[in-house]
N, C-alpha and C positions, 0 to 999 in steps of 0.2 A: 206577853199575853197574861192577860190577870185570871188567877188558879181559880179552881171551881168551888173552890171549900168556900174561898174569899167572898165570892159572889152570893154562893148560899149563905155566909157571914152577914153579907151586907143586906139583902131580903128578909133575913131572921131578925135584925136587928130594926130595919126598919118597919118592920110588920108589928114589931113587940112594941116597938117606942112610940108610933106615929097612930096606927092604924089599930089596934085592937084597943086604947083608950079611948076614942072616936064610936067604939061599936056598941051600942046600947042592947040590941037586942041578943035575947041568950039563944035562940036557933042559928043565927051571924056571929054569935061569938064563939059557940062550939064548929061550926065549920071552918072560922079560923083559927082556931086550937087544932083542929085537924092537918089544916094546912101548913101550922108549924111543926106539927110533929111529924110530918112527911121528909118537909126541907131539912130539918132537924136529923133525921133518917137519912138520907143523902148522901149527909155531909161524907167524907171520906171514900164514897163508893162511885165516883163519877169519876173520868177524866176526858180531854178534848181529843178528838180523832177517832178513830175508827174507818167505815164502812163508806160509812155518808159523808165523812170530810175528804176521804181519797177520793168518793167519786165526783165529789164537787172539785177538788184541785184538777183533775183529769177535765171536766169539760172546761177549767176557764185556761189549762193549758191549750185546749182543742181553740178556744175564742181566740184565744191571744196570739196562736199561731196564725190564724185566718186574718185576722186584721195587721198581723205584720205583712203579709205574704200578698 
């Protein structure tokens, strides 16, 4: 599974390289300036799992059980 930082990596870096040289207008450039410095904020405070991915494992247990059975 590819890490969260990575991903936030990969988003920051194509938003910086691709997309905010593309944005002429300065009200669209400041709200992507925003948007990088959220992801940018992020970084290191995320990780995969919790709440919502146990109870997503539990219902596709629940599926997988039903369709074997």
């Amino acid at each position: 599974m590819i890490g969260t930082d990575r991903i936030l990596e990969g988003l920051l870096h194509t938003l910086e390289q691709s997309v905010l040289p593309s944005v002429a207008g300065g009200f669209a450039r400041g709200q992507l300036q925003a948007v990088l410095d959220v992801l940018g904020n992020l970084q290191g405070q995320l990780r995969w799992g919790g709440m919502l991915q146990d109870q997503e494992a539990a219902a596709l247990d629940e599926v997988l059980g039903l369709a074997a059975s």
